[in-house]
C-alpha positions as CSV (number, residue, x, y, z in Angstrom):
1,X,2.5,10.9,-37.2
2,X,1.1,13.4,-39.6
3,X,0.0,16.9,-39.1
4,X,-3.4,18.7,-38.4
5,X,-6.1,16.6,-40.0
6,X,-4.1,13.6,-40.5
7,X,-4.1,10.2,-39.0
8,X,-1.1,9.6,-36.7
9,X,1.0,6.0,-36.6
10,X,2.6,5.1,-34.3
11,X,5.1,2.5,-33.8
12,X,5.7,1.0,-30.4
13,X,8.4,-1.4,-28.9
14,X,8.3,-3.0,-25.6
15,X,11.1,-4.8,-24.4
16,X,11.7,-6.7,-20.9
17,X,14.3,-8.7,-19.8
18,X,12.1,-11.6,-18.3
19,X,12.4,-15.5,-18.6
20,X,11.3,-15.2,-22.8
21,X,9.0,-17.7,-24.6
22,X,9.1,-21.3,-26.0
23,X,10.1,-20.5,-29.6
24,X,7.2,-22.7,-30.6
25,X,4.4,-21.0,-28.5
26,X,4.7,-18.3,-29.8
27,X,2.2,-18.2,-32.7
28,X,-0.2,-19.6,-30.1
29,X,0.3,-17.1,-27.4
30,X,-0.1,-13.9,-29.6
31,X,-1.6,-15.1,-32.4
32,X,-5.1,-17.1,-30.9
33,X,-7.6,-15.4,-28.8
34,X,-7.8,-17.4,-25.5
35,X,-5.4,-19.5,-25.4
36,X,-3.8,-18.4,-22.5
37,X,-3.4,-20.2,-19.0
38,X,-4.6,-17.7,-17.0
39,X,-7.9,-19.8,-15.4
40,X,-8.1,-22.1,-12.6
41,X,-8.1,-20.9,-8.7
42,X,-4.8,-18.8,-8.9
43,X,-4.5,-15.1,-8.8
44,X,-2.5,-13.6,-12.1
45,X,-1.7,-10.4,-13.3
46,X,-3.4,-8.4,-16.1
47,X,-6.9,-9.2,-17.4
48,X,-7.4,-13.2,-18.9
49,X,-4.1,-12.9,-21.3
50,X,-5.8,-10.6,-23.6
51,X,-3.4,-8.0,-23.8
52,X,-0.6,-8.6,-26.3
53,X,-2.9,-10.4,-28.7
54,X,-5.7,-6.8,-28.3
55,X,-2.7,-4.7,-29.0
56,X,-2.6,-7.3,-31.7
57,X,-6.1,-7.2,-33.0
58,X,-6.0,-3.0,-32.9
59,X,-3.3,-3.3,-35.0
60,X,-4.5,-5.4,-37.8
61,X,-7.9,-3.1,-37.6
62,X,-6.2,0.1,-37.6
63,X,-3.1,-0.2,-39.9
64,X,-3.5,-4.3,-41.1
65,X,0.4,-4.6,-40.3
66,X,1.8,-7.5,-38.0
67,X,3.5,-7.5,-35.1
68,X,7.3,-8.1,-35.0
69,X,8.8,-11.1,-32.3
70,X,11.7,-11.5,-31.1
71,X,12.4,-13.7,-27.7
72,X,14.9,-15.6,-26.1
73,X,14.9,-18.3,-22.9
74,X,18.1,-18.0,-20.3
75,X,20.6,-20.0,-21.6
76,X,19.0,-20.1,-25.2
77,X,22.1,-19.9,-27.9
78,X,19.4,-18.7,-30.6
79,X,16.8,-15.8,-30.9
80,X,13.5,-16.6,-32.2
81,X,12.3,-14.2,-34.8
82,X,8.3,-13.6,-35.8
83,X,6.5,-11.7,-37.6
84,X,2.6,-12.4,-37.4
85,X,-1.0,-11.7,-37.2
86,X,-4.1,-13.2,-36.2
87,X,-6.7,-14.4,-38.8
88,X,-9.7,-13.0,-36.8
89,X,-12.6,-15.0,-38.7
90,X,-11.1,-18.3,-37.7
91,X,-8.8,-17.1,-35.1
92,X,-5.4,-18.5,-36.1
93,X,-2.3,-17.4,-35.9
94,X,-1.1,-16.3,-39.7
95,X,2.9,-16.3,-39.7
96,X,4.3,-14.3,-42.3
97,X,8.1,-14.8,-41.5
98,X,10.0,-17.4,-38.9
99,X,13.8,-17.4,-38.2
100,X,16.0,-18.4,-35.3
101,X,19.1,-16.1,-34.8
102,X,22.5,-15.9,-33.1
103,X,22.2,-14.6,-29.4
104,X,26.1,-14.5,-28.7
105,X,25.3,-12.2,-25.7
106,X,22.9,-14.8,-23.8
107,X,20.0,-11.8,-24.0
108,X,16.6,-13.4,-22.4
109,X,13.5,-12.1,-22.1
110,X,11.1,-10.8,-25.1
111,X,10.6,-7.7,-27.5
112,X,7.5,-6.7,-29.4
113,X,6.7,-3.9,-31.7
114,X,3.2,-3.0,-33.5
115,X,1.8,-0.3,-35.4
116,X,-0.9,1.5,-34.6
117,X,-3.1,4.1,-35.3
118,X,-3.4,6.6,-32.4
119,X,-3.6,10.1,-30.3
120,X,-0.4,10.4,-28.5
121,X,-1.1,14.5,-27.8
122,X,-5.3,13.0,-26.2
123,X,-3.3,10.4,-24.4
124,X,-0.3,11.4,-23.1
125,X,-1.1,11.7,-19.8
126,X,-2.7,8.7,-19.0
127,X,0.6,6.6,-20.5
128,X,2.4,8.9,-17.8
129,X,0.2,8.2,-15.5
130,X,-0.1,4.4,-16.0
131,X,3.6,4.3,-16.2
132,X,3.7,6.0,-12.9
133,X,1.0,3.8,-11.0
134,X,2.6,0.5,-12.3
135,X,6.0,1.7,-10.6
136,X,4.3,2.7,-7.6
137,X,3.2,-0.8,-6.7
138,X,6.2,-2.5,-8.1
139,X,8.9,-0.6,-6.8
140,X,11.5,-3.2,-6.9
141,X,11.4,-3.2,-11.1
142,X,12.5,-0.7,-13.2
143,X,10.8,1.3,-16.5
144,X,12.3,3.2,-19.1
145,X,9.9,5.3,-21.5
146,X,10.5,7.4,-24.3
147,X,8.9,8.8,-26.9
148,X,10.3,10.3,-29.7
149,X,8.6,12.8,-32.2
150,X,7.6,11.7,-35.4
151,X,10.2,15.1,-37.0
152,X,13.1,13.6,-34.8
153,X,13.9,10.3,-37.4
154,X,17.3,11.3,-37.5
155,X,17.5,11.5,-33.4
156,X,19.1,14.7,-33.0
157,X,16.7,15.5,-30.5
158,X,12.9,17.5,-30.3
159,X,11.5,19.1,-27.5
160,X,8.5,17.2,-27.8
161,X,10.3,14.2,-27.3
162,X,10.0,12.3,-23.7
163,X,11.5,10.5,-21.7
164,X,10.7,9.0,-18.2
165,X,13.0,6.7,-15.9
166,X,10.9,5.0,-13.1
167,X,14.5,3.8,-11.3
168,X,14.2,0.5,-9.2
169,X,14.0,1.0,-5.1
170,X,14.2,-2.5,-4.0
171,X,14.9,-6.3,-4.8
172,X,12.2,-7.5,-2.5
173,X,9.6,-8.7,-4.8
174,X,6.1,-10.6,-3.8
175,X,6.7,-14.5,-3.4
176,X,4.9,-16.1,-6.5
177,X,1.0,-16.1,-6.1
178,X,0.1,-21.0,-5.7
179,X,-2.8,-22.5,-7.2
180,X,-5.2,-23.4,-4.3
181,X,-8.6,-24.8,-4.5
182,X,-12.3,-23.9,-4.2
183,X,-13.6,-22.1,-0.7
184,X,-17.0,-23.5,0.3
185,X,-18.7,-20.3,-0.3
186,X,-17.7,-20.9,-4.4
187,X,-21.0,-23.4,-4.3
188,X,-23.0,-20.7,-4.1
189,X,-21.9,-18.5,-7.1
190,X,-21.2,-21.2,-9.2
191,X,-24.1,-24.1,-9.4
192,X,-22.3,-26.6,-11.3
193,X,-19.0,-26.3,-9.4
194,X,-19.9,-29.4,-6.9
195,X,-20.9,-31.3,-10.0
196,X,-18.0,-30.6,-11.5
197,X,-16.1,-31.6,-8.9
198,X,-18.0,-34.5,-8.2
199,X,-16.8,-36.0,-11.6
200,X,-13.5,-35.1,-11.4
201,X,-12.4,-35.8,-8.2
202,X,-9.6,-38.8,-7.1
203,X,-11.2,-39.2,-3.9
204,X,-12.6,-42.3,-3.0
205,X,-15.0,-41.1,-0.5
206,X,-17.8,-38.2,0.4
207,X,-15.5,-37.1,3.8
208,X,-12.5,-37.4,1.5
209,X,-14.0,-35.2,-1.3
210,X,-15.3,-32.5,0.9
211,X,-12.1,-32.2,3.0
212,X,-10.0,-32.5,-0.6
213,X,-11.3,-30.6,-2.8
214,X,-11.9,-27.5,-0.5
215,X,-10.4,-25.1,1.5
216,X,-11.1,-24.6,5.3
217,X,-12.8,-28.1,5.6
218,X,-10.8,-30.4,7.7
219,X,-11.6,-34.3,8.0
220,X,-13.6,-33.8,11.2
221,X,-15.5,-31.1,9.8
222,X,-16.7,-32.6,6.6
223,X,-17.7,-36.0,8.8
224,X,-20.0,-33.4,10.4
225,X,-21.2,-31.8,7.2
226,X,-22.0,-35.5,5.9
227,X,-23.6,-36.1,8.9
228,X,-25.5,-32.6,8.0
229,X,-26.4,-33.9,4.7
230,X,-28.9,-36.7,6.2
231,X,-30.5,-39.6,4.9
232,X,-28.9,-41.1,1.7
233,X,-25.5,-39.7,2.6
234,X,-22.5,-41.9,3.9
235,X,-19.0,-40.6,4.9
236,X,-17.9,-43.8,2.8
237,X,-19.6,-43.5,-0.5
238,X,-18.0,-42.8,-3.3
239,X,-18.4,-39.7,-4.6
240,X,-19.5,-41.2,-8.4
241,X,-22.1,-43.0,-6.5
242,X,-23.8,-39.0,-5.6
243,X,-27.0,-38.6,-7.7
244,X,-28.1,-35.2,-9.7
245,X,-30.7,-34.7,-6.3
246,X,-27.7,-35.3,-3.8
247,X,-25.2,-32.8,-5.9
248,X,-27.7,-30.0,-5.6
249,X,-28.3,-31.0,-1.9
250,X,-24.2,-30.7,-1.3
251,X,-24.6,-27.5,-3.2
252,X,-27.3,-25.9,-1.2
253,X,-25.8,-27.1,2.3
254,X,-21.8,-25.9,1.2
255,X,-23.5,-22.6,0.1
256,X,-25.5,-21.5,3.4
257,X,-23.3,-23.4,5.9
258,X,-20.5,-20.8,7.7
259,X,-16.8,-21.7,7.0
260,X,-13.3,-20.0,8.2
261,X,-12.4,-17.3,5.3
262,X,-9.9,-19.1,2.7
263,X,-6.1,-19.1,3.7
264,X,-4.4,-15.7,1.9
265,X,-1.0,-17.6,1.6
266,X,-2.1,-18.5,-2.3
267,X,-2.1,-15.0,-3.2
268,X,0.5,-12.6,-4.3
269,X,-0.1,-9.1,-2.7
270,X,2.1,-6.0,-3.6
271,X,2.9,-6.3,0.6
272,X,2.8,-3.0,3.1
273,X,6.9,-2.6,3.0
274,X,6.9,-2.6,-1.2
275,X,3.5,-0.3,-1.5
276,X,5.0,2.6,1.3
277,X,8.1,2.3,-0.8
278,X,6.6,2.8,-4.3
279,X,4.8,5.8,-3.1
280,X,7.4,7.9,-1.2
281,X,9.7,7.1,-4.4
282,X,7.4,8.6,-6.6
283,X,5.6,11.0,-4.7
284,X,7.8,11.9,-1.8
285,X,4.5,12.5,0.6
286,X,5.0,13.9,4.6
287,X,2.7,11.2,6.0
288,X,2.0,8.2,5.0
289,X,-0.3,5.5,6.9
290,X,-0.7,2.1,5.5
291,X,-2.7,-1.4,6.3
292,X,-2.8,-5.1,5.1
293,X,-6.6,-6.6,5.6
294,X,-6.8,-10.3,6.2
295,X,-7.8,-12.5,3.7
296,X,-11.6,-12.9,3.2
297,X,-13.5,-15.1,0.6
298,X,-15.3,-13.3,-2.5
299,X,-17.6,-15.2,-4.4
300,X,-15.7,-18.2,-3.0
301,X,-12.6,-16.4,-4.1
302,X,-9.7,-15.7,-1.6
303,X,-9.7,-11.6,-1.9
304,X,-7.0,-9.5,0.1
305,X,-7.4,-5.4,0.3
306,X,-4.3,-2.9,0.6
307,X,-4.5,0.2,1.3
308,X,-2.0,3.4,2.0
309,X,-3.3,7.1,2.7
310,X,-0.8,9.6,2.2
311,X,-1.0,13.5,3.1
312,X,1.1,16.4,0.8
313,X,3.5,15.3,-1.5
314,X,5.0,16.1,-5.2
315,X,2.8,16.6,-8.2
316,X,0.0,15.8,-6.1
317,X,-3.8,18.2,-6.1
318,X,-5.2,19.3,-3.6
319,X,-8.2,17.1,-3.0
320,X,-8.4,13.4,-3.4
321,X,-5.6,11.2,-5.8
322,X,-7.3,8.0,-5.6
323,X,-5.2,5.3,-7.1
324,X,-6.6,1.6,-7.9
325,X,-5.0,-1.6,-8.2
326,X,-6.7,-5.0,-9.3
327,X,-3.7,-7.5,-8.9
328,X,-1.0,-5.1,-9.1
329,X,-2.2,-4.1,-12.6
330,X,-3.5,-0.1,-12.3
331,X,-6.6,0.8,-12.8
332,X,-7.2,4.3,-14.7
333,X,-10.6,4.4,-16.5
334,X,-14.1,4.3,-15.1
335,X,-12.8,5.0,-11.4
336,X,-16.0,7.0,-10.4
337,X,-17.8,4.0,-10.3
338,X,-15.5,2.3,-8.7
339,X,-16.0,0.6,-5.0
340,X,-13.0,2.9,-4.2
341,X,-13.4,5.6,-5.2
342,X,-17.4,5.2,-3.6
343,X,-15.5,4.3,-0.6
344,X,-13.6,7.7,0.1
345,X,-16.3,9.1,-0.9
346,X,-18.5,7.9,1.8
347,X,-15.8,8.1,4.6
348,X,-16.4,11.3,7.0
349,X,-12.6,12.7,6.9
350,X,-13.3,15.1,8.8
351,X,-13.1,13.1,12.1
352,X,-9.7,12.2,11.0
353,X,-8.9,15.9,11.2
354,X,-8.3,15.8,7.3
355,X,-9.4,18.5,5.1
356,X,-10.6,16.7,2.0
357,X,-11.0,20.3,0.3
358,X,-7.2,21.7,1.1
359,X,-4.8,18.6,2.1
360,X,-3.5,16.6,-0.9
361,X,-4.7,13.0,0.0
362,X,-3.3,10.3,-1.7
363,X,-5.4,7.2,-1.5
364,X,-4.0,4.0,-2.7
365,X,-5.9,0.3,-2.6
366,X,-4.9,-2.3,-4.0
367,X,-7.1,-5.4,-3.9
368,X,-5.4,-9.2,-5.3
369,X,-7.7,-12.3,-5.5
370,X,-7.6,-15.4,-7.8
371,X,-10.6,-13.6,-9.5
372,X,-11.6,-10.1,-9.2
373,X,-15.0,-9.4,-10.0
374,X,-14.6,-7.0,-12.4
375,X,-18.0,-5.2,-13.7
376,X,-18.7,-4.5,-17.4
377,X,-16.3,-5.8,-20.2
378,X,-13.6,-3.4,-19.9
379,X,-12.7,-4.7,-16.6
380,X,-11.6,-1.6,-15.1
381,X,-13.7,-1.5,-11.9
382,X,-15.2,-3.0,-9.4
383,X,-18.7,-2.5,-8.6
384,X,-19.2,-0.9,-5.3
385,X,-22.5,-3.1,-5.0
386,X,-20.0,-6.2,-3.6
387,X,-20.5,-5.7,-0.1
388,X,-17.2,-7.9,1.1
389,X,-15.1,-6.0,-0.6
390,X,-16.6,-1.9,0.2
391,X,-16.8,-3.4,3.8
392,X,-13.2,-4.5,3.8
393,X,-12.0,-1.4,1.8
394,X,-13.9,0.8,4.3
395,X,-12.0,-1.1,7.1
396,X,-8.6,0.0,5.2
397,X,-9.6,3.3,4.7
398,X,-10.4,4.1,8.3
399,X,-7.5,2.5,9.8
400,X,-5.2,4.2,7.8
401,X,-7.1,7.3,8.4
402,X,-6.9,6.4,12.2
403,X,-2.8,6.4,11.9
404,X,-2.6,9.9,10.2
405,X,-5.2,11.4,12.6
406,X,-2.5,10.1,15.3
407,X,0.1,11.9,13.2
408,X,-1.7,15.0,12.6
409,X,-2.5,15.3,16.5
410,X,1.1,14.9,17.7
411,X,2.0,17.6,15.2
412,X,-0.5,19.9,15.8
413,X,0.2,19.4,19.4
414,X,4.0,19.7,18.7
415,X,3.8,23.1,17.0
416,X,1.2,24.2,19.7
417,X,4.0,23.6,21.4
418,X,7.0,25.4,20.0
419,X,4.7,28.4,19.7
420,X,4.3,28.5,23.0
421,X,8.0,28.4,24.0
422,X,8.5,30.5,21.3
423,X,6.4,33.2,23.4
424,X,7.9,32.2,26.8
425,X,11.5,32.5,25.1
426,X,10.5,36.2,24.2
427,X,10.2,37.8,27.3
428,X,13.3,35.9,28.9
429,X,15.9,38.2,28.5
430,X,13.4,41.5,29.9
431,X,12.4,38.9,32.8
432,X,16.4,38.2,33.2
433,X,16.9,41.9,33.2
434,X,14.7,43.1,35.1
435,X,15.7,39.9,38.1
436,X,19.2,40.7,37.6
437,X,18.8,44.5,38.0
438,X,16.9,43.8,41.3
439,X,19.3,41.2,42.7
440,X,21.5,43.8,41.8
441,X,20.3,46.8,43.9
442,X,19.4,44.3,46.8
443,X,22.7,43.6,47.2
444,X,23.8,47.0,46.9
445,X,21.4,47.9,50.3
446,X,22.7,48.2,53.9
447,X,19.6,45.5,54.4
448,X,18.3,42.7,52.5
449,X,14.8,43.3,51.3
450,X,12.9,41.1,53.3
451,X,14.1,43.0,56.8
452,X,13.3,46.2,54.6
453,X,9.6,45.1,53.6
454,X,9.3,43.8,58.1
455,X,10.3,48.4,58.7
456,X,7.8,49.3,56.3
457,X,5.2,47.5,57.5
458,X,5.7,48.0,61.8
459,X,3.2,50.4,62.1
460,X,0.8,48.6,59.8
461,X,-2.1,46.7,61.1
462,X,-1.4,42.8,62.1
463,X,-3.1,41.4,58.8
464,X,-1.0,43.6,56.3
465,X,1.8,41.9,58.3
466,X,1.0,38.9,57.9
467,X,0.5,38.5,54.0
468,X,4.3,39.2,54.0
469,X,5.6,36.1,52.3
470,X,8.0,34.2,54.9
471,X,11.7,34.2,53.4
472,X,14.6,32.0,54.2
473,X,16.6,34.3,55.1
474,X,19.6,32.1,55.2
475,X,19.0,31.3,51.5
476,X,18.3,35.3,51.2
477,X,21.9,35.5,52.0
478,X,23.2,32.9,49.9
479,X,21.6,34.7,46.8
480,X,22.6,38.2,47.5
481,X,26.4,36.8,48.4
482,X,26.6,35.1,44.8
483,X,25.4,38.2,43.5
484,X,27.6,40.5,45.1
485,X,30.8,37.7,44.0
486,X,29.4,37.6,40.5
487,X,28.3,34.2,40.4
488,X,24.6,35.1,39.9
489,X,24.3,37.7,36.5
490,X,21.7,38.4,34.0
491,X,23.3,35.7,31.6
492,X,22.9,33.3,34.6
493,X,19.6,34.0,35.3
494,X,18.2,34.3,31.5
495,X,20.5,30.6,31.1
496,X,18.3,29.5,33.7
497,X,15.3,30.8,32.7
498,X,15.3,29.2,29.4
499,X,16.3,25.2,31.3
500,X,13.4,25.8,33.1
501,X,10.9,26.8,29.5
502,X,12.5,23.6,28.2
503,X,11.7,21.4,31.5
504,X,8.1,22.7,31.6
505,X,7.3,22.0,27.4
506,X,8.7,18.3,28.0
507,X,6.7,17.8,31.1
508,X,3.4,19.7,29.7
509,X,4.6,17.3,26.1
510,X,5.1,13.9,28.2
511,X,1.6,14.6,30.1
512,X,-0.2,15.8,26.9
513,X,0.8,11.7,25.5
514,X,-0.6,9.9,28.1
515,X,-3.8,12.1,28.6
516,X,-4.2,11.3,24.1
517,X,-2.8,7.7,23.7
518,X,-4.5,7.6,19.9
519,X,-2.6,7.4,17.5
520,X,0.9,6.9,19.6
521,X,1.3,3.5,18.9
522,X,2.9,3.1,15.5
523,X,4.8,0.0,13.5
524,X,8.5,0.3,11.9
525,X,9.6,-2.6,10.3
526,X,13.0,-3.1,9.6
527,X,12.7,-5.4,6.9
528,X,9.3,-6.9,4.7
529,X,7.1,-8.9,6.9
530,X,4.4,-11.3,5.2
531,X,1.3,-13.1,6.6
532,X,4.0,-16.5,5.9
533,X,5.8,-14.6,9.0
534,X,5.1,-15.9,12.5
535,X,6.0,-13.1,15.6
536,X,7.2,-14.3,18.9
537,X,5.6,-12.6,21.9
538,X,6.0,-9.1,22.5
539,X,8.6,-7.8,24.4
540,X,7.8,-4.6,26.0
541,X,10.1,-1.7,27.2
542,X,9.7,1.9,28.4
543,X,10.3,3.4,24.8
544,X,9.0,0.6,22.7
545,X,7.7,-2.7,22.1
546,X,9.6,-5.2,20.0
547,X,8.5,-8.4,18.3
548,X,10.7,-10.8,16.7
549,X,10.3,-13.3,13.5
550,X,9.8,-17.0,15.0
551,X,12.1,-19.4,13.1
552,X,11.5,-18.0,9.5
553,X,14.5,-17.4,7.3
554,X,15.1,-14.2,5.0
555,X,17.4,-14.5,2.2
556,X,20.8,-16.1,3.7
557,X,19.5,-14.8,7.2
558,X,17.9,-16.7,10.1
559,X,15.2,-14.5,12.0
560,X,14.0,-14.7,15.7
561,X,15.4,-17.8,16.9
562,X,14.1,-19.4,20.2
């Protein structure tokens, strides 16, 4: 980059270790504006396949250089080689230079590198930050930035230099996100969708297309909703026999009719176990509460919400850190219109004994669906007018606000109680002291003191007699003898003093839990659990409750058997 004044150029490099490109795509994929896979009911990362070839497209309009290639397939003996750029006007890929090299180590994956014209010292922070989120929810891969200065050619090192290593914490990653098929619901948002399907479908028959071609329609249930449709419709008829009339007919009764919300199996979430584990590798927080919504349909979309809360913690305001996800890709621009961000907003903390002035609060959602409804064209938010989602991202919120408020009671309650031992503990050795001196001079008398106290009170009146306290005098004995033989002292007494502090915080602790159950409750999972898992029934014990996987297989590793 150049000085004051001066544009800056920069040249980046990104480099992964991944399954590589078809050495004949490649033009294609970078080099033409959509013409990517990324459509059809299936959730995928990032935003349409737009990214390399906008990197692309800056490029050319900032600096008119293109982008360098190189990419390898496992197993591949050669290296393909490109250097390219995209004629925009007809968009085409123009190919400057093509070459297949030697890959004697068997490297895989791809490398690209562009020039562009940029503001690394404006920016900065949001690479950081980006870098940061993106290893937050994918904890079990690894990152390694760095930047060097534009005066450090020679690499002999610059402190403005930097570099960043997000290290890996696991080798659990999501299962692979299926292509599934149209929810019910989708005929309401989309009014040529039943057409559509009308004229591509393979089924021979109405019943057959609805329960086909649809999610959470079984065979009985579309014989009822073709029963529904009424006269003119048949469960045998072939679906290229539907008029124009009956399509919109379909369409009306699939878009107001009530359905089961869409299985969430086709969908790839970041999971609970990989989310917690992102965030106390990268911000080390004291609490941490986390919840999994089930899978509800979006614009006939399967949609599931994420969501951790997380109190204190490194590098971390005081305030709110709100963090956004949209299919495990951060989000980091426009977030105070975001349903999110509106979301936390709205929620009254307070209840949950959280100081949303003071407490750093982490608050992370992540929400994957085969389409997220994205507003405006930079697709980085979601409007907080889509009631399904604020509704289910409120739901998250709360309940992991419920978990810390448990978390934050038994503490508060904990320390309540150490400062109250603390101030039993100080007077035990003057108590002690002052016992043991008294033992001490009772058992020095001629009498003990309880035939002393009956002398001094003979010539009282009957009622001062009797509010004498009645005294076993044979256990009267049995003190005074031990004291006399040294087995009772003031480091016996002050010993015993402290047992019974200790007896009376457990007992006062043990009441204090079952008077306040909230927030007692609380999962540990020993290893990742999906929604493919299936529990057995609970077994239940004194000190905890304990549910086993049913039949599933982890790894090498049969689960739950019975």
């Amino acid at each position: 980059g150049g000085g004051s004044g001066k544009k800056s150029f920069f040249r980046i490099t990104v480099k992964d270790n991944g399954k590589g490109m078809e050495h004949g795509d490649i033009p294609n994929m970078l080099g033409r504006v959509l013409s990517g896979t990324k459509y059809g009911v299936r959730q995928t990362r990032g935003k349409f396949g737009l990214g390399s070839k906008m990197a692309l497209i800056w490029s050319k309009q900032t600096t008119g250089l293109p982008i360098k290639i190189m990419s390898a397939q496992p197993k591949q003996k050669f290296r393909s080689q490109y250097v390219l750029d995209i004629d925009i006007e007809r968009n085409e890929p123009n190919v400057h230079a093509e070459d297949k090299t030697p890959n004697p180590d068997a490297w895989h994956g791809a490398e690209l590198s562009v020039i562009i014209e940029g503001n690394w010292t404006a920016y900065r922070s949001k690479v950081l930050s980006y870098l940061r989120q993106l290893a937050i929810v994918t904890p079990y891969a690894q990152f390694h930035f760095r930047y060097v200065a534009a005066d450090d050619r020679a690499g002999k090192g610059n402190k403005g230099n930097v570099t960043a290593l997000f290290r890996r914490r696991t080798e659990v990653m999501p299962s692979p996100p299926t292509t599934t098929k149209h929810h019910p619901s989708a005929a309401k948002e989309n009014q040529l969708l039943i057409k559509d399907l009308l004229s591509s479908t393979r089924e021979k028959t109405l019943q057959g297309f609805l329960h086909k071609e649809f999610t959470s329609i079984n065979r009985e249930h579309a014989g009822r909703l073709v029963a529904e449709l009424g006269k003119g419709f048949d469960a045998g008829m072939a679906p290229r026999d539907v008029s124009e009339t009956q399509g919109t007919r379909i369409q009306q009764l699939l878009s107001y009719a009530r359905f089961a919300p869409p299985d969430g199996g086709c969908l790839s979430p970041a999971g609970e176990y990989n989310l917690r584990l992102g965030i106390m590798k990268e911000l080390a927080p004291d609490w941490i509460a986390s919840y999994v919504g089930p899978a509800l349909a979006c614009a006939g979309h399967p949609l599931i919400v994420e969501a951790c809360v997380s109190l204190g913690g490194k590098d971390v305001k005081a305030g709110f850190n709100v963090f956004r996800f949209a299919n495990r890709i951060p989000l980091l621009f426009e977030g105070g219109s975001d349903v999110v961000t509106r979301c936390v907003q709205r929620l009254s903390w307070t209840a949950y004994k959280i100081d949303k002035n003071n407490d750093k609060v982490g608050v992370f959602v992540s929400i994957v669906s085969t389409k997220i409804p994205f507003k405006g064209t930079s697709k980085e938010y979601i409007g907080d007018d889509n009631t399904e989602i604020a509704e289910a991202v409120d739901r998250a919120l709360k309940a992991c606000a419920s978990q810390l408020k448990g978390k934050i009671v038994r503490a508060q309650a904990a320390k309540e109680r150490r400062a109250r031992k603390k101030v039993l503990s100080r007077y035990i050795p003057d108590c002690a002291r002052a016992v043991a001196a008294m033992l001490t001079s009772s058992a020095a008398a001629a009498e003990p003191p309880s035939k002393r106290a009956r002398h001094g009170v003979s010539s009282a009146s009957s009622t001062d007699a009797d509010r004498l306290w009645s005294v076993d005098t044979k256990w009267e004995n049995e003190v005074l003898g031990k004291v006399r033989d040294g087995s009772v002292t003031e480091a016996t007494i002050k010993r015993r003093l402290e047992e019974h502090v200790d007896r009376i915080d457990s007992e006062q602790a043990l009441e204090y839990s079952m008077q306040n159950k909230e927030g007692l409750s609380e999962a540990v999972h020993l290893m990742p659990v999906g929604s493919a898992h299936e529990f057995t029934p609970t077994l239940h014990h004194p000190t905890c409750a304990l549910r086993l996987l049913r039949g599933n297989a982890f790894g090498k590793f049969a689960l739950g058997r019975q």
